[in-house]
N, C-alpha and C positions, 0 to 999 in steps of 0.2 A: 714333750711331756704332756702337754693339755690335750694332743692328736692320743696320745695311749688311754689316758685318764678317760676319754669321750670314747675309745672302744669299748674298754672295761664299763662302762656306763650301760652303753648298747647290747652289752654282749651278757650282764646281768639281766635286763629289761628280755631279750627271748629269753633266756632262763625262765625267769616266770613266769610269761606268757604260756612257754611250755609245761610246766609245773600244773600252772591252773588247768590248763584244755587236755592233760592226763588225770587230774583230779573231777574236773566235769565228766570223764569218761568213766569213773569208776575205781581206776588205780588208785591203792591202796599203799603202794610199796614199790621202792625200783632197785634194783639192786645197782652198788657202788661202786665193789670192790677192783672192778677193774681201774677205777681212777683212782687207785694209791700212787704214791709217789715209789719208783725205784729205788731199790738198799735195803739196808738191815732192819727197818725201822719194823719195829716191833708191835703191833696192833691188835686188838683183842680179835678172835677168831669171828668170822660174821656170822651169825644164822644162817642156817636155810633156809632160803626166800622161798615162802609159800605165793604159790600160782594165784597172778591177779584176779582179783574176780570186776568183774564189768559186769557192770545193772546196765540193760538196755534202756535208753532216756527215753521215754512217751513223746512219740511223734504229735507235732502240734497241729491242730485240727481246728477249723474257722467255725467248725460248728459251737454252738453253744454247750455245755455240759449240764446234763438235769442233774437238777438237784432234789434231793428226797425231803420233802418237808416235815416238820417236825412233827407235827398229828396229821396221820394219814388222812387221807380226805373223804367223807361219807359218801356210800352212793349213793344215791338219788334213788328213796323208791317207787318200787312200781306203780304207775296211776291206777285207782283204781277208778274201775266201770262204772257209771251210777248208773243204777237201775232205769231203764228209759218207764216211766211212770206212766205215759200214754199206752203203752202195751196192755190187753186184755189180761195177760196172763199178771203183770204186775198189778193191774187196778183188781184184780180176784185175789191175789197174797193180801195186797191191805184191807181187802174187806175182810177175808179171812181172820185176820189178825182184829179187828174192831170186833166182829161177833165173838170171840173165842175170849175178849177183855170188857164186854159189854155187862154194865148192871144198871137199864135203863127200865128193867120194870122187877116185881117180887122173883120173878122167877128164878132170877140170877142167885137169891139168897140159899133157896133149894136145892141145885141142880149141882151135880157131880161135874160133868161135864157140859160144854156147849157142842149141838151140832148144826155144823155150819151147810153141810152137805159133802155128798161126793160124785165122779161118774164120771164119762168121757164125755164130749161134746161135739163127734165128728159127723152126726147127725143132726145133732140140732132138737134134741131132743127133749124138753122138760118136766118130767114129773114132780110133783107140789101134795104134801100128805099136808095133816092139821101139826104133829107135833109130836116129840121122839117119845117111845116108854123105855121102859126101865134099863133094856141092855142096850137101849141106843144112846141111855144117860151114860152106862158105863165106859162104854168104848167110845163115844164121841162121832159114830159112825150111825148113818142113816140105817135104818130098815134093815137089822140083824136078827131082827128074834125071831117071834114063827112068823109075823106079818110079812115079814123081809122075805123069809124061808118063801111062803105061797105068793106073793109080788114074781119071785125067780121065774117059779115054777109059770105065770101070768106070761111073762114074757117070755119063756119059751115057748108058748105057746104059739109064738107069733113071729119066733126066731131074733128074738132080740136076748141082748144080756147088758148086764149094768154098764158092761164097756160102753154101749149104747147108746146110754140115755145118761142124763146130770136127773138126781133126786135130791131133794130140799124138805124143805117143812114152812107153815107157814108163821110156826114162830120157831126157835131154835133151843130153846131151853124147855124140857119136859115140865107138863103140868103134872100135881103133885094126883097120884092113884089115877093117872091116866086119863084126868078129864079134860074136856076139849076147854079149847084154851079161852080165857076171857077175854072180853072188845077189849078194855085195854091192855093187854099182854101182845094182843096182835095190831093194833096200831100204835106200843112202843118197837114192837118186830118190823113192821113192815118196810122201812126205810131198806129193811137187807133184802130181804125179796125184792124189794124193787129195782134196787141196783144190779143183784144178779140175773133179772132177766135182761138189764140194759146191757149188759157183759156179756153174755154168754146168747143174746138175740137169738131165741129159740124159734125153729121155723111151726112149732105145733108144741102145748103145753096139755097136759095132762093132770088134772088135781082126782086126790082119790079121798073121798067123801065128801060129806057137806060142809064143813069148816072151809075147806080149802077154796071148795066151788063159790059160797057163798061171796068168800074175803075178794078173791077174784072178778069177781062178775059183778061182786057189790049188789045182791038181789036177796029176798028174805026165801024165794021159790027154794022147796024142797028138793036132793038129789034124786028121789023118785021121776022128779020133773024136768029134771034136769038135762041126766044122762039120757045116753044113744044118739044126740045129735053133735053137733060143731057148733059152738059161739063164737063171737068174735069180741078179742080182747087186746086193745090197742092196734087192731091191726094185725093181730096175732091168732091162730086157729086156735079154739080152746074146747077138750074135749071134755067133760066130767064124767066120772066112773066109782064104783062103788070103793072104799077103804076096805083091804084086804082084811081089816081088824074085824072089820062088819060081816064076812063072809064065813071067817073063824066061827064068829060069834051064831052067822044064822047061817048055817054051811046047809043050802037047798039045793034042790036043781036047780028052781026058778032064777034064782039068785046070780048061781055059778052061769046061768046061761046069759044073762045078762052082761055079768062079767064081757064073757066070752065073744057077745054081740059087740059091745064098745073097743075090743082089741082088732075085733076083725074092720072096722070102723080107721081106726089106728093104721096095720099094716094096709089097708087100700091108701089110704092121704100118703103115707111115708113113698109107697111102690109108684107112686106118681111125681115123686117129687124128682 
């Protein structure tokens, strides 16, 4: 009796076993009906048994499972460049920017625009006027009116073009009716010329009239006196020649010849360099 009792025990215990490890597989349902008992016995009619369905179980894997975090995570943005400030061409944007913000003398109250200058510099080039009129107040641009216009025409002359040469002023805000600018309008200016010749280390400077020649040379000597030779300024060639405004104004031969002597002066230093 306790030998059957301890089969029946055992033979319950795989039942279930088996039960469970068809339920881990997926089995839903098994059909019975073959285990009725033999006879009349009367049983309600089975269903038909719909076709197991098995879930494949996810194979177990040593790796780790990423997990997706709740706020995505930012990316990191791009570093930006700083400007390397030692570069010429960066130490010209910030002087740029201080002339073009500058109200260090009356002129600033006046003036339309500030100019700062403009030009290439692959020559080494510098041309230095006294100070902008009226459409160079406009545009902000050096030497556009007629003065600019016969400057062009000057340096064709001699096979140059503004690509050429960097032109400036020696102060940067137009004197009011065109007059040449006051001492102190040009030593509140001069701090900017001064830097842009340290910037832009021009191998030959060129100023056109007496304002420019004088501010430069630091001398009371008249441009009559001046021009047709080379001075020497810090070390630097410096040419003086007449203000194209001047030529306008007293349009001679004598004049234009002269001109034309100080250019020829110009391309011999440049054709040797």
């Amino acid at each position: 009796m306790e030998n059957n009792e301890a089969k029946m025990k055992e033979l319950l215990y795989d039942f279930r076993r088996y039960f469970e490890q068809l339920k881990d597989d997926g089995v839903e349902w098994v059909e019975t009906s073959h285990l009725l008992p033999p006879g009349d016995t009367e049983v309600a009619p089975a269903r038909k048994p719909e076709p197991a369905r098995a879930y494949p179980r996810p194979e177990k894997s040593s790796r780790p499972r990423k997990t997706t975090p709740a706020y995505p995570e930012e990316k990191a943005a791009p570093a930006v460049q700083k400007p390397d400030l030692s570069s010429p061409a960066e130490k010209f944007r910030v002087l740029i920017e201080r002339i073009n913000n500058c109200r260090n003398c009356g002129l600033a109250s006046t003036r339309n625009r500030a100019v700062p200058g403009e030009g290439g510099n692959a020559l080494r080039i510098l041309f230095v006027g006294e100070g902008p009129g009226a459409e160079e107040d406009r545009t902000g641009r050096p030497f556009v009116g007629r003065s600019g216009q016969l400057l062009d025409k000057i340096l064709a002359a001699v096979s140059l073009t503004r690509n050429d040469i960097f032109i400036t002023n020696i102060v940067k805000c137009r004197p009011p009716g065109n007059r040449d600018p006051h001492s102190e309008e040009v030593i509140a200016c001069w701090p900017y010329l001064d830097e842009q010749i340290k910037i832009l280390r021009p191998r030959v400077i060129v100023t056109l009239g007496a304002p420019a020649a004088k501010t430069l040379l630091d001398t009371t000597e008249g441009i009559g006196r001046l021009r047709g030779r080379f001075h020497d300024y810090h070390g630097i060639p410096l040419l003086p020649t007449y203000h194209p405004a001047y030529l306008l104004r007293s349009y001679t031969l004598e004049n234009r010849k002269k001109v034309w002597e100080d250019m020829k002066l110009l391309r011999e230093f440049i054709d040797k360099l």
